[in-house]
Backbone as JSON, one array per atom type, in Angstrom:
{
  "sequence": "XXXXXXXXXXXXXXXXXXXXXXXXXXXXXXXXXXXXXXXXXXXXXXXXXXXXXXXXXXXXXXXXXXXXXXXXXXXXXXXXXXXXXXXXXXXXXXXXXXXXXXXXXXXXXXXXXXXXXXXXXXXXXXXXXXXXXXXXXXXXXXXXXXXXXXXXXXXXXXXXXXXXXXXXXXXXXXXXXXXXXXXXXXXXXXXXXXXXXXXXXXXXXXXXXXXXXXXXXXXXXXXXXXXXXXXXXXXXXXXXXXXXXXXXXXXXXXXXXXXX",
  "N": [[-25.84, 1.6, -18.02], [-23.71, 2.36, -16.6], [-24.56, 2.79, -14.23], [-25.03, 0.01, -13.44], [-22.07, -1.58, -13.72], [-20.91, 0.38, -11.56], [-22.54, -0.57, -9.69], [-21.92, -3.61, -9.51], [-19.32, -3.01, -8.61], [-19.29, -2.35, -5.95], [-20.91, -4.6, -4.87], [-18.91, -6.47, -4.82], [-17.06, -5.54, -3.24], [-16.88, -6.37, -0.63], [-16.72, -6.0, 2.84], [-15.21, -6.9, 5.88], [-13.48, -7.28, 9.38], [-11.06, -7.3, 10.65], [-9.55, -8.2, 13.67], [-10.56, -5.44, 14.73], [-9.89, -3.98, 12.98], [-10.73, -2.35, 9.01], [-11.25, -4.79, 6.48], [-11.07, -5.26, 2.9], [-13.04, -7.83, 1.19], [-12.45, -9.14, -2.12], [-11.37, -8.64, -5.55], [-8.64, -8.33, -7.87], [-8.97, -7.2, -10.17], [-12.21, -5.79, -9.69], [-10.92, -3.93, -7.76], [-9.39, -2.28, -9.89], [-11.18, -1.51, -11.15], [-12.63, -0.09, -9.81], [-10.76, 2.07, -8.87], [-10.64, 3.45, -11.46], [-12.96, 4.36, -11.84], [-13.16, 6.01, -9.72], [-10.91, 8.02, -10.18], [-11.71, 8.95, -12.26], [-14.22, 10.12, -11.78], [-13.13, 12.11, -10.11], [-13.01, 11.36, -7.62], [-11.3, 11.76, -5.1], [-9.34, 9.23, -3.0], [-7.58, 6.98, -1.08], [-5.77, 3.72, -0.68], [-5.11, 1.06, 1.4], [-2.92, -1.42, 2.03], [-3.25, -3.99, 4.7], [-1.22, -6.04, 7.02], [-0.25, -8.99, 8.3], [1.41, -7.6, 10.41], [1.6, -5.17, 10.48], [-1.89, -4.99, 11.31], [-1.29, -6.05, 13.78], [0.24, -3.67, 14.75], [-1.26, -1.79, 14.72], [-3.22, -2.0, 16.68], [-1.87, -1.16, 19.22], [-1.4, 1.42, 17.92], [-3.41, 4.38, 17.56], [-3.52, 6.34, 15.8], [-2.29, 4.99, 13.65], [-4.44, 2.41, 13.66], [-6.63, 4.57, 12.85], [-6.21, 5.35, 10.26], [-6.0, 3.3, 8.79], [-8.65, 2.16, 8.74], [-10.27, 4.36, 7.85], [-9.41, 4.38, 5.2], [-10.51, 3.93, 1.99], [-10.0, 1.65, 0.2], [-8.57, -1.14, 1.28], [-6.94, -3.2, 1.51], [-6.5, -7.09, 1.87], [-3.22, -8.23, 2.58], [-1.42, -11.04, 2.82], [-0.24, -13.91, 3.86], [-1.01, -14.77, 6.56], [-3.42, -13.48, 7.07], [-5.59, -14.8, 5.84], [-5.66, -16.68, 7.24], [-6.74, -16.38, 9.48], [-9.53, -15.59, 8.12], [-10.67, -17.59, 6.72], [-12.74, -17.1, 4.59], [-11.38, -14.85, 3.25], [-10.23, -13.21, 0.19], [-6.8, -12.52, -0.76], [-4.97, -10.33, -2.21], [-1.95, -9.88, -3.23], [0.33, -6.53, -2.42], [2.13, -5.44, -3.7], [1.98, -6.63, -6.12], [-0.64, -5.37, -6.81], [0.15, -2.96, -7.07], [1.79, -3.08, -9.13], [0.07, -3.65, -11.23], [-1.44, -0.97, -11.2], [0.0, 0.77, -12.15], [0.24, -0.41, -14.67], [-2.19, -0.29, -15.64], [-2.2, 2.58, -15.4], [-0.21, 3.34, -17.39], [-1.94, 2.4, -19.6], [-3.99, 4.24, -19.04], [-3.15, 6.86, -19.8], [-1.99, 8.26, -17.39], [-0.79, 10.25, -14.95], [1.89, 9.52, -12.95], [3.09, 9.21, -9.41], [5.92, 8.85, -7.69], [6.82, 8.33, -4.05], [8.8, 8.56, -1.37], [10.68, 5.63, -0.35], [13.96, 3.51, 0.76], [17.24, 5.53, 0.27], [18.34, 5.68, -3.07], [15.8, 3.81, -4.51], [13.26, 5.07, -4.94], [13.73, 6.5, -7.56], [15.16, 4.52, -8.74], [13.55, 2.64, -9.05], [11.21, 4.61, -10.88], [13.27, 4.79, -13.38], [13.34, 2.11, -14.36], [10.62, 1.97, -14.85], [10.53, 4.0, -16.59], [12.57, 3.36, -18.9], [10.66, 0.85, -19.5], [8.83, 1.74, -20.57], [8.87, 4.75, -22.86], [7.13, 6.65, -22.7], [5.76, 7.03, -20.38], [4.59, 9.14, -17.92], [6.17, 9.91, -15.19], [6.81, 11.3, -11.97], [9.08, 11.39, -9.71], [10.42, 11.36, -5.69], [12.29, 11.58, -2.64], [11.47, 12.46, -0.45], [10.58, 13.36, 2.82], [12.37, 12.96, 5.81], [10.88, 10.79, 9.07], [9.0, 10.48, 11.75], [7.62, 7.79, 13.71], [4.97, 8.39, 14.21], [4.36, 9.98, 11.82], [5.66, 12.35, 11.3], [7.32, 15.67, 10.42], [10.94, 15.07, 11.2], [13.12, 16.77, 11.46], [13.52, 20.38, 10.84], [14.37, 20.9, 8.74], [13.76, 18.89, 7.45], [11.1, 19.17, 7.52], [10.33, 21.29, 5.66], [11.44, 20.36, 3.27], [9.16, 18.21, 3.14], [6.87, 20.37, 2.9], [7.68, 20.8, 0.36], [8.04, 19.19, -1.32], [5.08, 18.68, -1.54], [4.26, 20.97, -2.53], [5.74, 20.32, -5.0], [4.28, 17.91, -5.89], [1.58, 18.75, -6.26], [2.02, 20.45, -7.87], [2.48, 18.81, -10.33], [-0.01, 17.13, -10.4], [-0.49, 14.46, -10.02], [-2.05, 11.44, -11.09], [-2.05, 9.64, -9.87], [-0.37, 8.37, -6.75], [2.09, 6.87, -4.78], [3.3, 5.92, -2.03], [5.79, 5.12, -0.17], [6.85, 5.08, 2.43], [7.3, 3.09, 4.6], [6.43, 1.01, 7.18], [4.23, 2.24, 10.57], [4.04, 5.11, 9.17], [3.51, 5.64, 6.36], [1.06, 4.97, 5.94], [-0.56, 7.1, 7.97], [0.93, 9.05, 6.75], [-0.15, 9.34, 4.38], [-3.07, 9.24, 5.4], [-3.51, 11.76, 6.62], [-2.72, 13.57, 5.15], [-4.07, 13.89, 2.98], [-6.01, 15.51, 2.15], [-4.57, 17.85, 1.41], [-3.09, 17.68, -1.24], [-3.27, 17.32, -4.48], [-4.53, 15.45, -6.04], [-5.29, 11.79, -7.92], [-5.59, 9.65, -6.63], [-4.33, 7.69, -3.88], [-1.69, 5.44, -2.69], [-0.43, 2.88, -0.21], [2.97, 1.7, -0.27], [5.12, 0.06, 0.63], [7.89, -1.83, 0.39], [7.7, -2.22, -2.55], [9.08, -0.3, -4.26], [11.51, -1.1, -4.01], [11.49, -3.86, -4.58], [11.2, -3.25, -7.45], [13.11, -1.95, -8.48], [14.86, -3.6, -8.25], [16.3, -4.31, -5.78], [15.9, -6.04, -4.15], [15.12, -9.58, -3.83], [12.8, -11.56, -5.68], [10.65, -14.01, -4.36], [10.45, -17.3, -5.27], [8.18, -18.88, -7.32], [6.82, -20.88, -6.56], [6.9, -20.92, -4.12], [5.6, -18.43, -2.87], [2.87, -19.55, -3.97], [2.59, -21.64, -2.29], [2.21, -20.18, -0.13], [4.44, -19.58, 1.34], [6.38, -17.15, 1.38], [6.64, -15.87, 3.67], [9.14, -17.29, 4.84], [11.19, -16.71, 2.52], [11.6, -14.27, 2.71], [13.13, -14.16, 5.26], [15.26, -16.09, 4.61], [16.2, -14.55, 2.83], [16.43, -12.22, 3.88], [17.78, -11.69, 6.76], [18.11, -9.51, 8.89], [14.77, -9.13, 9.07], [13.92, -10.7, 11.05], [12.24, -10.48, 13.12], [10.06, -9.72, 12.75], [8.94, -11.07, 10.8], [8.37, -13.45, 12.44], [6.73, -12.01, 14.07], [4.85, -12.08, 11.84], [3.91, -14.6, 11.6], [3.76, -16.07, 13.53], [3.14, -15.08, 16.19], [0.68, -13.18, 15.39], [-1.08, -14.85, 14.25], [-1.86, -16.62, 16.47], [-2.87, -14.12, 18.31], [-4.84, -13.53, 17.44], [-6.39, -15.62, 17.67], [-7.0, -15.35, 20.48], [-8.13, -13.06, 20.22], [-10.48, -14.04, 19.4], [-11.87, -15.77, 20.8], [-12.27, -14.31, 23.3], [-13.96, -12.17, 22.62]],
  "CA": [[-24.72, 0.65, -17.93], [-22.4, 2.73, -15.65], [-25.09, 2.5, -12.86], [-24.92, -1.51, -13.13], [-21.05, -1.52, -13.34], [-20.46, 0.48, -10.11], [-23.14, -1.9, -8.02], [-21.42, -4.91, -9.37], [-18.09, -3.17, -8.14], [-19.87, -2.27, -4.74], [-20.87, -5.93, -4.44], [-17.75, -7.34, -5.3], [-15.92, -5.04, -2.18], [-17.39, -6.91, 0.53], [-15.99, -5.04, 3.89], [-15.32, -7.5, 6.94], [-12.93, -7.0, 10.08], [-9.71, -8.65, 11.77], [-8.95, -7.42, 14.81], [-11.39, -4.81, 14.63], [-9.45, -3.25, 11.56], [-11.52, -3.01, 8.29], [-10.69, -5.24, 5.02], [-11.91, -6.11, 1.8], [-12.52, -8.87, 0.43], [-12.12, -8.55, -3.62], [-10.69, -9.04, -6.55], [-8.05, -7.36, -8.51], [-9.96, -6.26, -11.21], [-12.7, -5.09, -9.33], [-10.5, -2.91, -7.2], [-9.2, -1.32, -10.7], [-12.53, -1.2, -11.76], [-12.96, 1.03, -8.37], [-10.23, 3.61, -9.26], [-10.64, 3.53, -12.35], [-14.36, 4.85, -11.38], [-13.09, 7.48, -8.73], [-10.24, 9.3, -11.09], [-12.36, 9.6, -13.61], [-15.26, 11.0, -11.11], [-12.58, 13.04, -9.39], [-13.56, 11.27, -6.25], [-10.09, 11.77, -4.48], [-9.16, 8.24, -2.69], [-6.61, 6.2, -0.89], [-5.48, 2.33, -0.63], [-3.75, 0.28, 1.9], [-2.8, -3.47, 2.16], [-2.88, -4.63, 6.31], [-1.02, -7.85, 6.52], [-0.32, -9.08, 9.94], [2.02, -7.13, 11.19], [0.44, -4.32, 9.82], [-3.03, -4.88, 12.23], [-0.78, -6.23, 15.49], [0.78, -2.64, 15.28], [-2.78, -0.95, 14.92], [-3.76, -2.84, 17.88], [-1.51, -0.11, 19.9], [-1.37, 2.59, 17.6], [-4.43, 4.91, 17.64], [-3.34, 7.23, 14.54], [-2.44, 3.82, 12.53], [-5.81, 2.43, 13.51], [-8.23, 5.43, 12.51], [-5.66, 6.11, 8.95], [-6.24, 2.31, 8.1], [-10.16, 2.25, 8.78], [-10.36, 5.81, 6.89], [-9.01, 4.03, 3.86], [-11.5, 3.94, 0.61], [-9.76, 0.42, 0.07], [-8.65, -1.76, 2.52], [-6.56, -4.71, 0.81], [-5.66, -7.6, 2.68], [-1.97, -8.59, 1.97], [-0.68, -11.89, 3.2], [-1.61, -15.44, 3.82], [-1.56, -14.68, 7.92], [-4.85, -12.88, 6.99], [-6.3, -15.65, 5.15], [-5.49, -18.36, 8.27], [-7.77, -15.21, 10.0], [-9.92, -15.7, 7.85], [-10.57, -18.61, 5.77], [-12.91, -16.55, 2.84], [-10.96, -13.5, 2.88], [-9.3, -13.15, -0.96], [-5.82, -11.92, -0.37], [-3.96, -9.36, -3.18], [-0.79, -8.69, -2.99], [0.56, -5.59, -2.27], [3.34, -5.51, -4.88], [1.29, -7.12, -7.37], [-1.67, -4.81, -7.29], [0.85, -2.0, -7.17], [2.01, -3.39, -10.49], [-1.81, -3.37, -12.08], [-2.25, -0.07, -10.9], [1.48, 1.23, -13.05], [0.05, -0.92, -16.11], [-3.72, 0.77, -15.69], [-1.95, 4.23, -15.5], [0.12, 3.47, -18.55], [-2.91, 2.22, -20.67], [-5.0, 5.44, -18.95], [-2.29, 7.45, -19.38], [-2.33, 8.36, -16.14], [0.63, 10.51, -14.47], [2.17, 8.77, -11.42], [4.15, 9.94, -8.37], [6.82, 7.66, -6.48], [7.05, 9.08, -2.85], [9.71, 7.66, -0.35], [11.89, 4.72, -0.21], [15.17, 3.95, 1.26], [18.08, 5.77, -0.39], [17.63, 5.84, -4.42], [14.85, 3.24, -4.28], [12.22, 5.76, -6.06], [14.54, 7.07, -8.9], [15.43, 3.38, -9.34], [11.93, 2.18, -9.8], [11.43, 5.29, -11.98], [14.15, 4.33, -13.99], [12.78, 1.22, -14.37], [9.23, 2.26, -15.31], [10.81, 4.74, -18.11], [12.75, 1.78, -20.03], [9.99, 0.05, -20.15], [7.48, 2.66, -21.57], [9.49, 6.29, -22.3], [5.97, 7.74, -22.92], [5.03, 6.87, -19.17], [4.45, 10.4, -16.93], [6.06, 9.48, -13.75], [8.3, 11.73, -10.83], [9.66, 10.57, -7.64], [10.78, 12.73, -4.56], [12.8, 10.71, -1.8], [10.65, 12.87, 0.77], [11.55, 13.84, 4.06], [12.55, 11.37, 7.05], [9.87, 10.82, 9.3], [8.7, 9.53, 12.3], [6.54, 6.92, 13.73], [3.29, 9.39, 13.88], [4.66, 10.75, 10.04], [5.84, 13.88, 11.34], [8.86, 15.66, 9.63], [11.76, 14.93, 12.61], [13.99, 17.86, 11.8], [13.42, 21.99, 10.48], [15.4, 20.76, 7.09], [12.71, 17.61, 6.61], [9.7, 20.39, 7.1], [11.14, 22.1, 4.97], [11.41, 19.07, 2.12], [8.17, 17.88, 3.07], [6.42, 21.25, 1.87], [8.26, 21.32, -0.61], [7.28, 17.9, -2.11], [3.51, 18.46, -1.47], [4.37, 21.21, -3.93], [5.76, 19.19, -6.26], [3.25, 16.65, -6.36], [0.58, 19.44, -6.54], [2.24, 20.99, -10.13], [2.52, 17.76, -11.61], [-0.94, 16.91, -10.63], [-0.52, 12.71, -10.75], [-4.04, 10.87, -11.02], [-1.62, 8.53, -8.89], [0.72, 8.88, -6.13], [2.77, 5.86, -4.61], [3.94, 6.48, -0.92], [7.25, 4.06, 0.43], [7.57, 5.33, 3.85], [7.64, 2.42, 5.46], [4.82, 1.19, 8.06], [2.93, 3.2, 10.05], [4.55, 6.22, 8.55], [3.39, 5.83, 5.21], [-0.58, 4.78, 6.07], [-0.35, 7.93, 8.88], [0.74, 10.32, 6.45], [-1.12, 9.85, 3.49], [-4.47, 10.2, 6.04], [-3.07, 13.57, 7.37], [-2.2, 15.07, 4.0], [-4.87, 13.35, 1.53], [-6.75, 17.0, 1.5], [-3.28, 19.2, 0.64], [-2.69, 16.91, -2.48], [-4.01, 17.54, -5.74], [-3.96, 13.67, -6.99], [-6.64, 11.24, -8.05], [-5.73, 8.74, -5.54], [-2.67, 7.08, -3.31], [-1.48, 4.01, -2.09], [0.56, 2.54, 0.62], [3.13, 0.44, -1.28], [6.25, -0.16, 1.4], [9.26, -2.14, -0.32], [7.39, -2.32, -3.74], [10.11, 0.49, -4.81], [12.96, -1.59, -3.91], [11.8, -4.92, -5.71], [11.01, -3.04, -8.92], [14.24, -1.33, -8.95], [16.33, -4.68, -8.28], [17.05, -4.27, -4.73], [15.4, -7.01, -3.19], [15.02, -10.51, -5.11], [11.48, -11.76, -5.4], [10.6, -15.06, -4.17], [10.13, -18.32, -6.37], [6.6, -18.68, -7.35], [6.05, -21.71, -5.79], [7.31, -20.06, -2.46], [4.35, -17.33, -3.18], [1.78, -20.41, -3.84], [2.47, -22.46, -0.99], [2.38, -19.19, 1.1], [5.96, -19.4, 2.16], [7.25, -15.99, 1.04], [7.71, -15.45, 4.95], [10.07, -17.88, 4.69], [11.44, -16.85, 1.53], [12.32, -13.32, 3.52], [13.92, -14.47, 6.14], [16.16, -16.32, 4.29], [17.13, -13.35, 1.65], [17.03, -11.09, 4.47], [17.73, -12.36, 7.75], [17.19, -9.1, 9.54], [13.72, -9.19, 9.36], [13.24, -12.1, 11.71], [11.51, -10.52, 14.26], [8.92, -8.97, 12.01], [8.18, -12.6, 10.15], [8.19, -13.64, 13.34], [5.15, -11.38, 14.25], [3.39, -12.5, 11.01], [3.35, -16.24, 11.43], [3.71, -17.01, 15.15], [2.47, -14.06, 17.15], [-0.35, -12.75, 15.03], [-2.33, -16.4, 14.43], [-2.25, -16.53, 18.65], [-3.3, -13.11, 18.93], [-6.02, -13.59, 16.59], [-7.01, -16.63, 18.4], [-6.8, -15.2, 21.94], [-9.39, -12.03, 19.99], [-12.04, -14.37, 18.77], [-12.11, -16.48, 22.2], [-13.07, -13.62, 24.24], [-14.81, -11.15, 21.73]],
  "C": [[-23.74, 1.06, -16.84], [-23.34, 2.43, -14.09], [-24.7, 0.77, -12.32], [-23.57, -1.5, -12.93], [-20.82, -1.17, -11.87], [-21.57, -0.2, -9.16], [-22.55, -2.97, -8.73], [-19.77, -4.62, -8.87], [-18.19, -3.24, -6.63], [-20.43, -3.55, -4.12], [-19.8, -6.74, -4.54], [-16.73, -6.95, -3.79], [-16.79, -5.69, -0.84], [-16.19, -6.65, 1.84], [-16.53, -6.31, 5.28], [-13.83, -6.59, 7.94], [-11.98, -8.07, 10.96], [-9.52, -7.76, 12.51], [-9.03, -6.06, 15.04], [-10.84, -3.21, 13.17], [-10.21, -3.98, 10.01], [-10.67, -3.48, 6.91], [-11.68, -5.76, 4.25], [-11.56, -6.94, 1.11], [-12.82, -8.84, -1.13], [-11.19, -8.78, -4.59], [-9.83, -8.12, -7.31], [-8.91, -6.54, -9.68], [-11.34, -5.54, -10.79], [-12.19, -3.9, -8.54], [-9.53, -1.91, -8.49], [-10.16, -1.09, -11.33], [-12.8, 0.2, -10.68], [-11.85, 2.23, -8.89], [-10.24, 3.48, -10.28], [-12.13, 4.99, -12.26], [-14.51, 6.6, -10.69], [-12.12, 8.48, -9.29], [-11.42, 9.58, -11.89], [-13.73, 10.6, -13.11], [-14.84, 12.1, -10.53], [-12.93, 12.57, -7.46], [-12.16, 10.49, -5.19], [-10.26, 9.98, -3.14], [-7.78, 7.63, -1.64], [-6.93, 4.68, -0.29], [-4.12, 2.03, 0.34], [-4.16, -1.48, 1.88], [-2.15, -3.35, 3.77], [-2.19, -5.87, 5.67], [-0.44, -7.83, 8.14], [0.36, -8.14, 10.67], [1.93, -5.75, 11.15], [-0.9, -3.88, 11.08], [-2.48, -4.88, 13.08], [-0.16, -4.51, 15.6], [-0.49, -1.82, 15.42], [-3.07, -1.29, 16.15], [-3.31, -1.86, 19.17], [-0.99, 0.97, 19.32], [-2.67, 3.35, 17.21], [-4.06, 5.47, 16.25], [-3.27, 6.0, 13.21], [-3.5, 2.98, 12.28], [-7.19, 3.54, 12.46], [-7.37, 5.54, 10.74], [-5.88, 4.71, 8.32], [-7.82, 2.1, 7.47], [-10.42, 3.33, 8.15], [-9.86, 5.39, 5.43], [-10.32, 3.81, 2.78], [-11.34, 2.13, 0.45], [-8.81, -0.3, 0.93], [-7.99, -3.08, 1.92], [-6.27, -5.43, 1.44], [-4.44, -8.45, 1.68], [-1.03, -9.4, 3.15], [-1.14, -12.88, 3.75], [-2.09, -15.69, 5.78], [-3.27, -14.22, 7.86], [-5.59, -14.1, 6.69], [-6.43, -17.27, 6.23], [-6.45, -17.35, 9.18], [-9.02, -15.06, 9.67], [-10.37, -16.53, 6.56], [-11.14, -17.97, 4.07], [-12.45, -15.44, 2.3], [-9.92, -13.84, 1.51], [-8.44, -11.79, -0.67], [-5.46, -11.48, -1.8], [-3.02, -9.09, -2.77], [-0.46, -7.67, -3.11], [1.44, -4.92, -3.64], [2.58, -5.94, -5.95], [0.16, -6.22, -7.37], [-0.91, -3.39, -7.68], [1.38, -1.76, -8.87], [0.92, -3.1, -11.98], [-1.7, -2.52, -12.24], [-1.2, 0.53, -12.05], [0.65, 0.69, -14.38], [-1.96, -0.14, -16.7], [-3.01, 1.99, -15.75], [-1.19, 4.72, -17.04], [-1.05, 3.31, -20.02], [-3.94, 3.78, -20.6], [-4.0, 6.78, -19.01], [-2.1, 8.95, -18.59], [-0.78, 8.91, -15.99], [0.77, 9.59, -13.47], [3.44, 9.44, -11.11], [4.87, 9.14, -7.81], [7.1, 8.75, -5.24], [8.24, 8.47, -1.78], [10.71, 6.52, -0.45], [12.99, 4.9, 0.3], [16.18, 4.36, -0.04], [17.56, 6.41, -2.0], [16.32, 4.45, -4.97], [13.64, 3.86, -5.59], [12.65, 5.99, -7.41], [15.07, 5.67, -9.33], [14.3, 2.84, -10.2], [11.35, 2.98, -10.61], [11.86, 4.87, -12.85], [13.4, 3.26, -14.78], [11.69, 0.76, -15.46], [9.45, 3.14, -16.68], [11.22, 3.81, -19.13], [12.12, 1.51, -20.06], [9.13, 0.48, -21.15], [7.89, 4.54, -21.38], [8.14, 7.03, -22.35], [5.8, 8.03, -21.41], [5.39, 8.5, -18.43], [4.95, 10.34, -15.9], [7.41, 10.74, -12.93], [8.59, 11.02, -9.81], [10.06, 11.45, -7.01], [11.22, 11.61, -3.4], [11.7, 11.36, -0.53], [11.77, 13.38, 1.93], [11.73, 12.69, 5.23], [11.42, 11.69, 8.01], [9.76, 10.18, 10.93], [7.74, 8.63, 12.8], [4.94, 7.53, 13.15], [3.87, 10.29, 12.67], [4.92, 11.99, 10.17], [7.58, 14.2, 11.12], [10.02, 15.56, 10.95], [12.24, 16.08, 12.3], [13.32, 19.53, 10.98], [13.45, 21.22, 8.93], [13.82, 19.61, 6.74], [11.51, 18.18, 6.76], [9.33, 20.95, 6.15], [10.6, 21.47, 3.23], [9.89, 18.53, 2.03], [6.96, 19.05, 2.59], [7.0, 21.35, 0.6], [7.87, 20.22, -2.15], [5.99, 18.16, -2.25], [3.46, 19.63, -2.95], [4.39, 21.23, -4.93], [4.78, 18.45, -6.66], [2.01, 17.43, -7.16], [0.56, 19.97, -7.51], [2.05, 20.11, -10.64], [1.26, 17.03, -11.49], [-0.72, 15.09, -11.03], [-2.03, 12.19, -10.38], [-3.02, 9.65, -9.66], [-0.92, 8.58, -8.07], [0.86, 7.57, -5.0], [3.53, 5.89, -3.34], [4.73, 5.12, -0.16], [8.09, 4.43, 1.57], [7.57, 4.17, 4.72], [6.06, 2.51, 6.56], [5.22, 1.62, 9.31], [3.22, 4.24, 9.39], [3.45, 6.17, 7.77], [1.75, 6.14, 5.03], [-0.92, 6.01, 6.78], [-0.44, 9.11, 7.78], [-0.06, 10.54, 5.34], [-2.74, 10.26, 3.83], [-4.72, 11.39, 6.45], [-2.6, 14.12, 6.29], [-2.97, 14.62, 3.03], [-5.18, 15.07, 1.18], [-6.0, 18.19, 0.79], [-2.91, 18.7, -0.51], [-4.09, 16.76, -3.67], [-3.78, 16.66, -7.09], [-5.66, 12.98, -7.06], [-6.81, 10.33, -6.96], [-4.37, 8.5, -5.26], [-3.08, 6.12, -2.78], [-0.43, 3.97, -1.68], [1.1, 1.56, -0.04], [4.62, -0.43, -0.37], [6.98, -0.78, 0.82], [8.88, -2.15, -1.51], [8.53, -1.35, -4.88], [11.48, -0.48, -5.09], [12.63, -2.83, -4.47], [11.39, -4.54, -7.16], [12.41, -2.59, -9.2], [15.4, -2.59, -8.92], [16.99, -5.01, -6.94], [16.98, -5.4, -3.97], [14.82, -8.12, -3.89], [13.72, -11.04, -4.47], [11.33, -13.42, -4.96], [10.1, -15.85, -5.03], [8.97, -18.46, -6.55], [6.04, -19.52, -6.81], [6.33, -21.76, -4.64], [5.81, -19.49, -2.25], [3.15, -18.4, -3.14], [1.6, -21.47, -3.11], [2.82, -21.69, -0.13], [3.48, -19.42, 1.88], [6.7, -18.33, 1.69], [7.62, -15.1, 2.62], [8.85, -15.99, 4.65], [11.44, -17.74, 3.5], [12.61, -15.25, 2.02], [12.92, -13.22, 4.54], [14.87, -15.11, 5.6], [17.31, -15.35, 3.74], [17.2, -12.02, 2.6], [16.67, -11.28, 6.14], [17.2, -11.22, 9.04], [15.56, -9.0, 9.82], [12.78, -10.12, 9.97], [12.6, -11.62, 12.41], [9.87, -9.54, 13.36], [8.33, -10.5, 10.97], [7.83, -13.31, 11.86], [6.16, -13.33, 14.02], [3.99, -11.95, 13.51], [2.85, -14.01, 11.21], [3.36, -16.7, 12.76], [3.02, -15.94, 16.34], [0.82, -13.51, 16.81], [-1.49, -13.5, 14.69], [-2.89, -16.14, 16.26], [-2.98, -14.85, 18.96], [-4.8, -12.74, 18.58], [-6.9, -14.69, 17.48], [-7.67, -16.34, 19.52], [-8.1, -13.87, 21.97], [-10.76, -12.62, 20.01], [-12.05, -15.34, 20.26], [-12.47, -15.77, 22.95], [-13.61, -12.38, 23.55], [-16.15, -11.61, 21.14]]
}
């Protein structure tokens, strides 16, 4: 029975390519069927979600390229992908992030929060304890970082051993990294082997709308794929980054498959 299970999860991850970055296409429950599979085998892991703006930065970052394609899972997250590809099934980022918290509580599963801005982690902590005090979880704000995930100052070297530490006593089957993109995808490929976890995932603001920081969009925003729109309103800086996802990254996609 376990042989049939993992080939119907291995058929279910069907692995295509946008803009020569790899994604799968898949279903939520098969991709917790998948770690579910690899904690319990010990077969150390990590997960990211591309979403357009996401690949257009791969496109000229070499380290954010090879740490995306090196991923175990490969989610695509956001409906630019899906105008990229008409059969690609999109997961949200935030919403599988959510699964993975409610699988760790049923498996009871430790979990790690890594990064965010400010108190962000210890919010979403917070959060995650009210709801279920049994739940196992730490957080660690981390160290500041830069583009290529390297600690900027002595003091954030410093912090950043010091966390890997941490993470490594408390041993989480899960660990939750909110550095922000590429950072976050960068460093969990350059430190998977010093971490003594079952798996990680790139989860970027998922901290800050569990904790309250950032209001979620209406649902029928989300199902008529307007949650660009939904972030640009509630947060106007980020125009030039919606920008990227809906008007730059269709054309760039276009301008790939016309001469590729």
């Amino acid at each position: 029975m376990k042989n049939r299970n993992k080939k119907i999860i291995e058929k279910d991850l069907k692995i295509g390519k946008i803009m020569e970055i790899n994604v799968n296409s898949t279903t939520t429950s098969s991709v917790l069927a998948r770690v579910e599979d690899s904690i319990s085998h010990s077969s150390k892991f990590y997960i990211v979600t591309p979403n357009p703006e996401l690949i257009l930065m791969a496109q000229r970052n070499k380290k954010l390229k090879i740490a995306l394609n090196s991923a175990n899972l490969s989610i695509p997250d956001g409906i630019g992908l899906k105008l990229a590809d008409s059969k690609l099934k999109i997961i949200k980022g935030r919403e599988l992030f959510m699964e993975l918290i409610r699988l760790a509580e049923k498996k009871d599963w430790k979990i790690f929060l890594l990064g965010g801005i400010d108190d962000e982690a210890a919010r979403a902590a917070s959060k995650f304890k009210l709801q279920n005090p049994n739940l196992k979880i730490e957080y660690n704000k981390g160290p500041r970082l830069d583009n290529d995930a390297k600690a900027i100052s002595d003091i954030d070297k410093k912090i950043e051993a010091e966390v890997i530490v941490r993470i490594n006593e408390f041993k989480p089957q899960f660990l939750f990294v909110a550095f922000g993109n590429p950072k976050q995808e960068i460093w969990i490929h350059e430190n998977l082997s010093k971490l003594n976890i079952g798996g990680a995932m790139a989860v970027g603001g998922a901290f800050r709308y569990v904790g309250g920081l950032s209001p979620l969009p209406p649902k029928w925003m989300v199902q008529f794929g307007l949650e660009w729109l939904w972030r640009l309103i509630s947060e106007p800086r980020r125009v030039a980054r919606v920008i990227n996802a809906v008007v730059i990254f269709p054309w760039r996609v276009f301008i790939y498959k016309l001469f590729t």
